[in-house]
FIMIVEX-684803 format. One record per atom (N, C-alpha, C): chain; atom name; x, y, z. Coordinates in steps of 0.2 Angstrom, whole numbers, plus 5000, padded with zeros to 4 digits. Example, Ala and Ser with C-alpha at 12.3 -4.5 7.8 and 13.67 -1.06 7.14 Angstrom:
// FIMIVEX-684803
<unit:A&site:N&c1:5066&c2:4972&c3:5039>;
<unit:A&site:CA&c1:5062&c2:4978&c3:5039>;
<unit:A&site:C&c1:5066&c2:4984&c3:5039>;
<unit:A&site:N&c1:5064&c2:4989&c3:5035>;
<unit:A&site:CA&c1:5068&c2:4995&c3:5036>;
<unit:A&site:C&c1:5064&c2:5000&c3:5039>;
END
This chain:
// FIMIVEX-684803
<unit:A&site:N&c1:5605&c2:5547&c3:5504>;
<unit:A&site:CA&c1:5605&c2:5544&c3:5497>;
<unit:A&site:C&c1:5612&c2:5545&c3:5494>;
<unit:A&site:N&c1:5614&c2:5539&c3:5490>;
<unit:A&site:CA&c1:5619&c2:5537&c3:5487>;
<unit:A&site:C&c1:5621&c2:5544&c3:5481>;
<unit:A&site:N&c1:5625&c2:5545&c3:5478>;
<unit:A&site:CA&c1:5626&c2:5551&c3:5473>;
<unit:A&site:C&c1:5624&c2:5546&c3:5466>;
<unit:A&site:N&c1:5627&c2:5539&c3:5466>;
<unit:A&site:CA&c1:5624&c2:5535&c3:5460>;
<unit:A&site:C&c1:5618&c2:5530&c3:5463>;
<unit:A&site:N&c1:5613&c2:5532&c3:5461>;
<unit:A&site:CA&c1:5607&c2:5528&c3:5464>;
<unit:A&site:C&c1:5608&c2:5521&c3:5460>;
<unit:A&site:N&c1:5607&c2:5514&c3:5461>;
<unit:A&site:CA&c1:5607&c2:5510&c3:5461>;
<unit:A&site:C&c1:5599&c2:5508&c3:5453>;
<unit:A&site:N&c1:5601&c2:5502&c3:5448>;
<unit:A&site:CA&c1:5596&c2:5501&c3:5446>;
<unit:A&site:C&c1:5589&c2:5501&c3:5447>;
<unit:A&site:N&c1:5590&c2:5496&c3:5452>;
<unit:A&site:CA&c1:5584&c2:5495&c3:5456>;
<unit:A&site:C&c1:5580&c2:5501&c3:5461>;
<unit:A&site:N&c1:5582&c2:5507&c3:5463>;
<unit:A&site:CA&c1:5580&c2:5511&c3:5466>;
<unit:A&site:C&c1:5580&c2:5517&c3:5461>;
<unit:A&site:N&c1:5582&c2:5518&c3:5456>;
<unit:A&site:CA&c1:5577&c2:5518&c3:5451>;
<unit:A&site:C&c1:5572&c2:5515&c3:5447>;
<unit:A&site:N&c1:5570&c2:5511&c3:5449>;
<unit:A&site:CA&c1:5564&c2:5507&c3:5447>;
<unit:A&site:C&c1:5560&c2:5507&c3:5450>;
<unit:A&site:N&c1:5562&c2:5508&c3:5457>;
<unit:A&site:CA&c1:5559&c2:5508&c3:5462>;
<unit:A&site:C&c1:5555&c2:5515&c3:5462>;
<unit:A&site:N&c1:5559&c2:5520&c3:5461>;
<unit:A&site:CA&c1:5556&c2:5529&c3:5461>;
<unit:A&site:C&c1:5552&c2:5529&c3:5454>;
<unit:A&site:N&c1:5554&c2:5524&c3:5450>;
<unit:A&site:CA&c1:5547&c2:5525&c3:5444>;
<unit:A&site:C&c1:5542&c2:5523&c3:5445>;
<unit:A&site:N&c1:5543&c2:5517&c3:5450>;
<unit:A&site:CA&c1:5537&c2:5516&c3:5451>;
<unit:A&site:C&c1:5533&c2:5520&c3:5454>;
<unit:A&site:N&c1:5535&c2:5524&c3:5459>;
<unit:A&site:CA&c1:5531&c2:5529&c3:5466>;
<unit:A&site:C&c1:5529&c2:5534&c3:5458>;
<unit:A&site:N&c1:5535&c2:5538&c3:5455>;
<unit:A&site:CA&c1:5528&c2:5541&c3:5451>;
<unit:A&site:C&c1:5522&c2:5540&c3:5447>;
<unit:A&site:N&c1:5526&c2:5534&c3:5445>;
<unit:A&site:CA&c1:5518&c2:5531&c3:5440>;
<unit:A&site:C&c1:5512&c2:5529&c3:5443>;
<unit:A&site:N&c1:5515&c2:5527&c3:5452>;
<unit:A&site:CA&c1:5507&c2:5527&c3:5456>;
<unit:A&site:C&c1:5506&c2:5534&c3:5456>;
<unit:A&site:N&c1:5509&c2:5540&c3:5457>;
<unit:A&site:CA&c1:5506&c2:5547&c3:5456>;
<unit:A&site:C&c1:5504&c2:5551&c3:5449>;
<unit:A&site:N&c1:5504&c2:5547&c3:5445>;
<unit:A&site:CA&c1:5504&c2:5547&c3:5439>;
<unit:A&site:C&c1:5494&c2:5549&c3:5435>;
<unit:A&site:N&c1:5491&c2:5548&c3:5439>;
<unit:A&site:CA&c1:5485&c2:5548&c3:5437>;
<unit:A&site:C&c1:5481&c2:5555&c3:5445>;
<unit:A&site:N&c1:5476&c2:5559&c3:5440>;
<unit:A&site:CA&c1:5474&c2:5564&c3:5443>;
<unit:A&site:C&c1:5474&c2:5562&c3:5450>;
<unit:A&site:N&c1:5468&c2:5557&c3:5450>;
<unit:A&site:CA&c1:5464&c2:5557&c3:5457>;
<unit:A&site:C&c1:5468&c2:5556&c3:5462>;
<unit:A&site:N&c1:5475&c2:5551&c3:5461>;
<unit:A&site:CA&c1:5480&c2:5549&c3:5464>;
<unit:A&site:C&c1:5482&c2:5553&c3:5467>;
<unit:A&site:N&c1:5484&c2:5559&c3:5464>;
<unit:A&site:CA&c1:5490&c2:5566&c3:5463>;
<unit:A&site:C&c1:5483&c2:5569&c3:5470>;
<unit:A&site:N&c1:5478&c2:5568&c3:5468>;
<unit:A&site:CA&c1:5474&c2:5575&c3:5470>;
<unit:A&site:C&c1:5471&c2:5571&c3:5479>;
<unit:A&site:N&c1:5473&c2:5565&c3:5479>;
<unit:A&site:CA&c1:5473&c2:5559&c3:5485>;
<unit:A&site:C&c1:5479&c2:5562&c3:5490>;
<unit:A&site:N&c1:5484&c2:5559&c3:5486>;
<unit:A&site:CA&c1:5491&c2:5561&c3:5492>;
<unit:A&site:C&c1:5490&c2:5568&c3:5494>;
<unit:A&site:N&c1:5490&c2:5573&c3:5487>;
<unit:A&site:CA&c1:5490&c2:5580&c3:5490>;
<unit:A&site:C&c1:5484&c2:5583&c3:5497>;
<unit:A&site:N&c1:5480&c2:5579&c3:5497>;
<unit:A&site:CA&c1:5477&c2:5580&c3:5502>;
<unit:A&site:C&c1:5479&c2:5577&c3:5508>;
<unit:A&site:N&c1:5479&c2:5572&c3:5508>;
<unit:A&site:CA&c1:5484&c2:5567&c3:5514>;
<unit:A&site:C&c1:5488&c2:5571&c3:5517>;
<unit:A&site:N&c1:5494&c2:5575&c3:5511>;
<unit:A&site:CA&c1:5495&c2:5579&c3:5513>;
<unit:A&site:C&c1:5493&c2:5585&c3:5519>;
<unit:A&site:N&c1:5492&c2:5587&c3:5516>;
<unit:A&site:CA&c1:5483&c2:5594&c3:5522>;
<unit:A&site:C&c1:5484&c2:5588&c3:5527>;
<unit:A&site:N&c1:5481&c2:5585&c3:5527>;
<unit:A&site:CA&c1:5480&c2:5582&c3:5533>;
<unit:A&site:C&c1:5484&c2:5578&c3:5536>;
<unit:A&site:N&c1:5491&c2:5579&c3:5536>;
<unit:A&site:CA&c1:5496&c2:5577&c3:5539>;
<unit:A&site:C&c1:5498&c2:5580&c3:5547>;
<unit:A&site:N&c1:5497&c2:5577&c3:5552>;
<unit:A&site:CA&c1:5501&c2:5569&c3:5552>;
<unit:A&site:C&c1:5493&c2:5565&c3:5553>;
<unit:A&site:N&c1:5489&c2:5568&c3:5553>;
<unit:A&site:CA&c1:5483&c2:5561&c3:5557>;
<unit:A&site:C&c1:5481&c2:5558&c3:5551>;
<unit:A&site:N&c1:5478&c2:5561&c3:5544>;
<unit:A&site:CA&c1:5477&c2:5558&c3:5540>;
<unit:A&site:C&c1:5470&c2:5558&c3:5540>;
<unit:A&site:N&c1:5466&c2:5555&c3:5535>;
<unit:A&site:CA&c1:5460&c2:5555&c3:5535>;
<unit:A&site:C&c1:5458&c2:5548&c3:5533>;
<unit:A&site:N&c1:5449&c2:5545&c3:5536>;
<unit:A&site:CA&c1:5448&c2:5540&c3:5533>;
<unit:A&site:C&c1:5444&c2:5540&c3:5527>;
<unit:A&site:N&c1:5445&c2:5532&c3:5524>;
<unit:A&site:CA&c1:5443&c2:5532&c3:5517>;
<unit:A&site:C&c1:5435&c2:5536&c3:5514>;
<unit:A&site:N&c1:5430&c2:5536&c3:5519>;
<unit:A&site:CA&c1:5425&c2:5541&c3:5517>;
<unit:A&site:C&c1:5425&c2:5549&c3:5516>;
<unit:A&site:N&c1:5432&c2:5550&c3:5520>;
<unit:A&site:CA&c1:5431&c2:5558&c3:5521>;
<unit:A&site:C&c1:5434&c2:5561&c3:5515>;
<unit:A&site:N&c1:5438&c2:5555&c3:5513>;
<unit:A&site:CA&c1:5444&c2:5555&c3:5506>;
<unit:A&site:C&c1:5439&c2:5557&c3:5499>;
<unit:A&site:N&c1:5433&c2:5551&c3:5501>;
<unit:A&site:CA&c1:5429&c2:5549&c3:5497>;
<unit:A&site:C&c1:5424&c2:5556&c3:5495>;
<unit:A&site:N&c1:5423&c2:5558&c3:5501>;
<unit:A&site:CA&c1:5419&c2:5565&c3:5501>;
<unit:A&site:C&c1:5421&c2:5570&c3:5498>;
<unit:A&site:N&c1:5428&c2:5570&c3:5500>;
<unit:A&site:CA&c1:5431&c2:5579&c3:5498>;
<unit:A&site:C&c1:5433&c2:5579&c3:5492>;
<unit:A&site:N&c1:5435&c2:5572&c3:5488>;
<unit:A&site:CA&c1:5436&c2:5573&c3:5481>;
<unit:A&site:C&c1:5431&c2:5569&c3:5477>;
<unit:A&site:N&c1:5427&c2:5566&c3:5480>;
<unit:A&site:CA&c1:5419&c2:5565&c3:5475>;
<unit:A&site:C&c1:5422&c2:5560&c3:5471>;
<unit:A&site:N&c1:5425&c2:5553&c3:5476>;
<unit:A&site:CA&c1:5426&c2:5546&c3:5469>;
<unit:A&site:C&c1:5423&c2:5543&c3:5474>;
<unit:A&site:N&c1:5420&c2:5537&c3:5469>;
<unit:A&site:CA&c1:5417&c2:5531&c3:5472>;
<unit:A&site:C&c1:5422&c2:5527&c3:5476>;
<unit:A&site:N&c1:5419&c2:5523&c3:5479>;
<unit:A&site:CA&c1:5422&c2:5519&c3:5484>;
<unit:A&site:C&c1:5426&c2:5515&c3:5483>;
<unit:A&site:N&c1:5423&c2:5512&c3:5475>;
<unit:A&site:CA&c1:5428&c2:5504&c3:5474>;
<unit:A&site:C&c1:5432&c2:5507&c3:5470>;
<unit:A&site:N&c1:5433&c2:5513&c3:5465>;
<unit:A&site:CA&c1:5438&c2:5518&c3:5463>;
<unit:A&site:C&c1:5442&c2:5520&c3:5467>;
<unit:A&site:N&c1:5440&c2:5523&c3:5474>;
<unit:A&site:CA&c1:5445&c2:5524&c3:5477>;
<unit:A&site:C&c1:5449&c2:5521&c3:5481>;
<unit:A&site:N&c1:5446&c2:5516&c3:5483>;
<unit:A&site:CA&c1:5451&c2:5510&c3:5485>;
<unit:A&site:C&c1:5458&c2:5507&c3:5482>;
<unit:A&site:N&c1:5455&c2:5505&c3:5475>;
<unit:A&site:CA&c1:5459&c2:5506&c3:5470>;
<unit:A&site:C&c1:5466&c2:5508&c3:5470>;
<unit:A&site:N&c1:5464&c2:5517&c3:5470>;
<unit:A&site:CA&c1:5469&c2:5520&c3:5471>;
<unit:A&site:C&c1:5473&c2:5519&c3:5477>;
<unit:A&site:N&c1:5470&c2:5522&c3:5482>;
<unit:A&site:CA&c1:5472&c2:5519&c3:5487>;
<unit:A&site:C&c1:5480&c2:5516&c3:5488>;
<unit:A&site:N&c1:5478&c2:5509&c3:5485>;
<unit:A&site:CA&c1:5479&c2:5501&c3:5487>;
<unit:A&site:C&c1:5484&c2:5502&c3:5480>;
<unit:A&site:N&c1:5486&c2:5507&c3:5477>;
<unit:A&site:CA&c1:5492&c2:5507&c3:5472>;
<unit:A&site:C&c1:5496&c2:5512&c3:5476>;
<unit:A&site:N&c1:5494&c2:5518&c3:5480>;
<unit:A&site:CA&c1:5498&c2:5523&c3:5483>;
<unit:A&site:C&c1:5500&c2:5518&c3:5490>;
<unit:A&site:N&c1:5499&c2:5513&c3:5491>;
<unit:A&site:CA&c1:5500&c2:5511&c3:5499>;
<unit:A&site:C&c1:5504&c2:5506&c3:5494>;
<unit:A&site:N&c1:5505&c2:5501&c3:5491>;
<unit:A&site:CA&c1:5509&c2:5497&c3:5486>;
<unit:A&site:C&c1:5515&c2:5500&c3:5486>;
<unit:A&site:N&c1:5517&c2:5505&c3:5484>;
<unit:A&site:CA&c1:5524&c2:5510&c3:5484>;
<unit:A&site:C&c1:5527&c2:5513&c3:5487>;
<unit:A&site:N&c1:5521&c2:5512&c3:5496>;
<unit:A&site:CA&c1:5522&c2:5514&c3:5500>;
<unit:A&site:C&c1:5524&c2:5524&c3:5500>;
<unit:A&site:N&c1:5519&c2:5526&c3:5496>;
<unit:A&site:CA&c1:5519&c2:5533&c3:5494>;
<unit:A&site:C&c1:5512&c2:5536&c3:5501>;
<unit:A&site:N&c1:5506&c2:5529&c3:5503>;
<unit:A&site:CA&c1:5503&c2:5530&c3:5508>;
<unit:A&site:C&c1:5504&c2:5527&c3:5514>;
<unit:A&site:N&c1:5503&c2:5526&c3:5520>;
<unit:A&site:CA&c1:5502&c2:5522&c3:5526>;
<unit:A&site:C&c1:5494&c2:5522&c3:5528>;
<unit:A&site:N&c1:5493&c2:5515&c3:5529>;
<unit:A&site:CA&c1:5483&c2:5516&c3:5534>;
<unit:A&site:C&c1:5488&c2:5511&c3:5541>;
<unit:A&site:N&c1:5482&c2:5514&c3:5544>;
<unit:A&site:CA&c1:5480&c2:5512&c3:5550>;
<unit:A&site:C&c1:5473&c2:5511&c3:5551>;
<unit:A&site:N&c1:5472&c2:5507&c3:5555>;
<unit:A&site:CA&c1:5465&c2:5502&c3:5557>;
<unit:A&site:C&c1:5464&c2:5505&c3:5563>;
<unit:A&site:N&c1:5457&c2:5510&c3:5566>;
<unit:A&site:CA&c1:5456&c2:5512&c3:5571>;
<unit:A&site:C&c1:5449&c2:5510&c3:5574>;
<unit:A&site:N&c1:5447&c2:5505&c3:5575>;
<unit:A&site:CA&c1:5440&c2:5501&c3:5577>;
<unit:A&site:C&c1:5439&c2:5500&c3:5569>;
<unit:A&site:N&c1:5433&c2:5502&c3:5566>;
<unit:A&site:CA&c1:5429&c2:5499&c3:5559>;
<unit:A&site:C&c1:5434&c2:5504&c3:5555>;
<unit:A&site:N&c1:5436&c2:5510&c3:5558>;
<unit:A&site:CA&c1:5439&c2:5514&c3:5551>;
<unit:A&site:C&c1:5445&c2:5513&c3:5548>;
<unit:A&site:N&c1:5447&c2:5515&c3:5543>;
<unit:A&site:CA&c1:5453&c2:5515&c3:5541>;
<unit:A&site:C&c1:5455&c2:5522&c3:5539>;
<unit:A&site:N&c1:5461&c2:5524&c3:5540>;
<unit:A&site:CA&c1:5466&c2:5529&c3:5540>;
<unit:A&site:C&c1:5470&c2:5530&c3:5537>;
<unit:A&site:N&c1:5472&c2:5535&c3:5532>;
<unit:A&site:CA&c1:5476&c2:5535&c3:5526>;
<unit:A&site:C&c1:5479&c2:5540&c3:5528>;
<unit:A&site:N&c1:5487&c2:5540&c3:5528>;
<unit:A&site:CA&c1:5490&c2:5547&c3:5529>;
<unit:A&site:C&c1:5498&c2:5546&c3:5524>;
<unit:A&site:N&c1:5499&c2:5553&c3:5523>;
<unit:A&site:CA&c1:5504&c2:5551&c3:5516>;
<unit:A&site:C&c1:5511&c2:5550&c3:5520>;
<unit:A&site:N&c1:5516&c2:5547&c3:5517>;
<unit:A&site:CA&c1:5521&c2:5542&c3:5521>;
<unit:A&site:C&c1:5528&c2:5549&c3:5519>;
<unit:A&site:N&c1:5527&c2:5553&c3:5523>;
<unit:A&site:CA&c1:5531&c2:5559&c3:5521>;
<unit:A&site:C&c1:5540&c2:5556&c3:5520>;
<unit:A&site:N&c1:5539&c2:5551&c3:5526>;
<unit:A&site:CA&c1:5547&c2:5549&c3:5525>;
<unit:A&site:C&c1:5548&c2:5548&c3:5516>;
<unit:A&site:N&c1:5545&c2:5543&c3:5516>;
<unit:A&site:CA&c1:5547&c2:5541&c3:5508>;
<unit:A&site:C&c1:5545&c2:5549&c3:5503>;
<unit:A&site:N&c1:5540&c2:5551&c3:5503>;
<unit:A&site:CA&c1:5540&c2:5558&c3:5499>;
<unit:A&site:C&c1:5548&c2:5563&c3:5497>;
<unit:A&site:N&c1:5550&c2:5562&c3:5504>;
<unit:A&site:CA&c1:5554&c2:5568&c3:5505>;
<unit:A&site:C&c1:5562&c2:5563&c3:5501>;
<unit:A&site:N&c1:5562&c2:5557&c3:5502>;
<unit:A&site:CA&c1:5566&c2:5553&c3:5498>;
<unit:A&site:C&c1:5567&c2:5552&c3:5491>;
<unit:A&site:N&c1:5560&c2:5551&c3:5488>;
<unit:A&site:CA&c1:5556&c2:5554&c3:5480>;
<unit:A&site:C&c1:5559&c2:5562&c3:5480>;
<unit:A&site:N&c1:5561&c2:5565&c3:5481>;
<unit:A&site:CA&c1:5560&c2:5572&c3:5480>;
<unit:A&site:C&c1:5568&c2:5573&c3:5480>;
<unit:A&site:N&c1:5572&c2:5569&c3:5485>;
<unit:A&site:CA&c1:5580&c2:5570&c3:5486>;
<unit:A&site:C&c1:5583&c2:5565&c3:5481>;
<unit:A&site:N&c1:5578&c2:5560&c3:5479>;
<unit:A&site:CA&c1:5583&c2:5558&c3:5473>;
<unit:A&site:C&c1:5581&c2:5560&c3:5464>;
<unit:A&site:N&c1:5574&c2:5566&c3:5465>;
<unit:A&site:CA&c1:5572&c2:5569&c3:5459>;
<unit:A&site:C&c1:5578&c2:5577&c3:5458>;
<unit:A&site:N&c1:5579&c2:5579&c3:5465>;
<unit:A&site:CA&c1:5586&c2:5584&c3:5466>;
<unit:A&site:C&c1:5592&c2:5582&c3:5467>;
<unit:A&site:N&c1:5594&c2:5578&c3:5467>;
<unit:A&site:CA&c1:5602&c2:5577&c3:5468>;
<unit:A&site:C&c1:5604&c2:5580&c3:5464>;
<unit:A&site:N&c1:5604&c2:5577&c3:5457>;
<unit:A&site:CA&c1:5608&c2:5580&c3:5455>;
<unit:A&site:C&c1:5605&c2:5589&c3:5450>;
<unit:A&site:N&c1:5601&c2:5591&c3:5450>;
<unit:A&site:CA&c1:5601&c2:5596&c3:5449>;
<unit:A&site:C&c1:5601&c2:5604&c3:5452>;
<unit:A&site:N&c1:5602&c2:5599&c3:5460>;
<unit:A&site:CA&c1:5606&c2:5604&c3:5466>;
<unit:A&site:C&c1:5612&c2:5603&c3:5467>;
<unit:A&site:N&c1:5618&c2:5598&c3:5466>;
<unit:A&site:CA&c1:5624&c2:5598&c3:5466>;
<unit:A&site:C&c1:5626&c2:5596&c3:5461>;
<unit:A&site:N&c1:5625&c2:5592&c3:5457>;
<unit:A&site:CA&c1:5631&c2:5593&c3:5451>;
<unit:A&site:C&c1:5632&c2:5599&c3:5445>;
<unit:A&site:N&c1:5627&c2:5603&c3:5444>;
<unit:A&site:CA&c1:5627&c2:5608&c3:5440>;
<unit:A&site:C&c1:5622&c2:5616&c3:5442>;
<unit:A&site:N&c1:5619&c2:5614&c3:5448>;
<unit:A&site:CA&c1:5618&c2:5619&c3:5451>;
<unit:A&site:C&c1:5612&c2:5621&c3:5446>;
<unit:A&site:N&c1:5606&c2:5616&c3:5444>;
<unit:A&site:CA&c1:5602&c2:5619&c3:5437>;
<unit:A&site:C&c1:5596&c2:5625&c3:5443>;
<unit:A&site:N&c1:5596&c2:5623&c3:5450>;
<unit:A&site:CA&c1:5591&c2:5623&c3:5456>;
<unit:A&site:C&c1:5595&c2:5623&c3:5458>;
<unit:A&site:N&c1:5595&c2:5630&c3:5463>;
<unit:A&site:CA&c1:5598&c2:5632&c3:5469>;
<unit:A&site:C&c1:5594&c2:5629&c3:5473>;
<unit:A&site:N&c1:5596&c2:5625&c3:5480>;
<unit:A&site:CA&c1:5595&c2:5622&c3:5483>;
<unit:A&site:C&c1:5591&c2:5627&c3:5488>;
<unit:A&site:N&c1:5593&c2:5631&c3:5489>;
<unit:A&site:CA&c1:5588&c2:5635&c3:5493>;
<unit:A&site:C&c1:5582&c2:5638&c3:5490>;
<unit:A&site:N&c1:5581&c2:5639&c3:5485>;
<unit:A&site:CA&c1:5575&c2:5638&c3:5481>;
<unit:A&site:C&c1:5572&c2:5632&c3:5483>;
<unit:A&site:N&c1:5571&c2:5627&c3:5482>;
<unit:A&site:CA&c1:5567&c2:5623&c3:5483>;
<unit:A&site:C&c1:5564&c2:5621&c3:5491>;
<unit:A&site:N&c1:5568&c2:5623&c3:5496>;
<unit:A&site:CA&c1:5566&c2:5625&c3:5504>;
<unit:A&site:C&c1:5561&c2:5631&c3:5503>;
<unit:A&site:N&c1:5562&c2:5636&c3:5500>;
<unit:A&site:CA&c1:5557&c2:5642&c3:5495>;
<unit:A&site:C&c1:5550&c2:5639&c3:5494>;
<unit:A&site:N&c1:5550&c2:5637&c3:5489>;
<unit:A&site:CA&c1:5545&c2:5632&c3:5485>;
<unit:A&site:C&c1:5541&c2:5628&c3:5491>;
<unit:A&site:N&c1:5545&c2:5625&c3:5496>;
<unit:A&site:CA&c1:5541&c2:5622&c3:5503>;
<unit:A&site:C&c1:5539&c2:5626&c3:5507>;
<unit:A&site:N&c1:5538&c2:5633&c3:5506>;
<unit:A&site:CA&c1:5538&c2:5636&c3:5513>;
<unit:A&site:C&c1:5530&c2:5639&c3:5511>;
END
């Protein structure tokens, strides 16, 4: 990542929050999450945090927009697993500068925080 991110790619990184911007979203990926790398399909998503279908979809189809999710199509089911690439790119342009220009986050700290 560039050390001056572009306007656009900050528009872009607004956008990925505002798709995580709302609980159930936040509490979607976070499981994806957990179930990374395979992922899970839309009823098991549906089950373990109790949203309707055409709610969940919804969401869904806002976190795959911003490419914060990936599906995959395996016979009838569909597959939702969180797009780590992109996460860990949201999270290097939310620490750049708080880990090298001023040191507010030791940068080892935050490997900490993933462990």
């Amino acid at each position: 990542m560039s050390q001056n991110p572009s306007d656009e790619q900050v528009t872009r990184y607004a956008d990925m929050f505002s798709a995580m911007g709302t609980e159930a979203r936040l509490r979607i990926l976070r499981l994806l999450l957990k179930a990374h790398p395979e992922g899970l399909t839309v009823g098991e998503i549906g089950t373990e945090l109790s949203i309707p279908g055409s709610t969940l979809s919804h969401h869904l189809e806002k976190l795959k927009n911003e490419g914060l999710v990936s599906v995959r199509r395996e016979g009838t089911f569909l597959w939702y697993s969180a797009n780590t690439e992109t996460l860990q790119e949201l999270l290097g342009f939310l620490y750049a500068e708080c880990c090298t220009r001023n040191q507010a986050i030791a940068p080892e700290n935050i490997i900490t925080l993933c462990k």
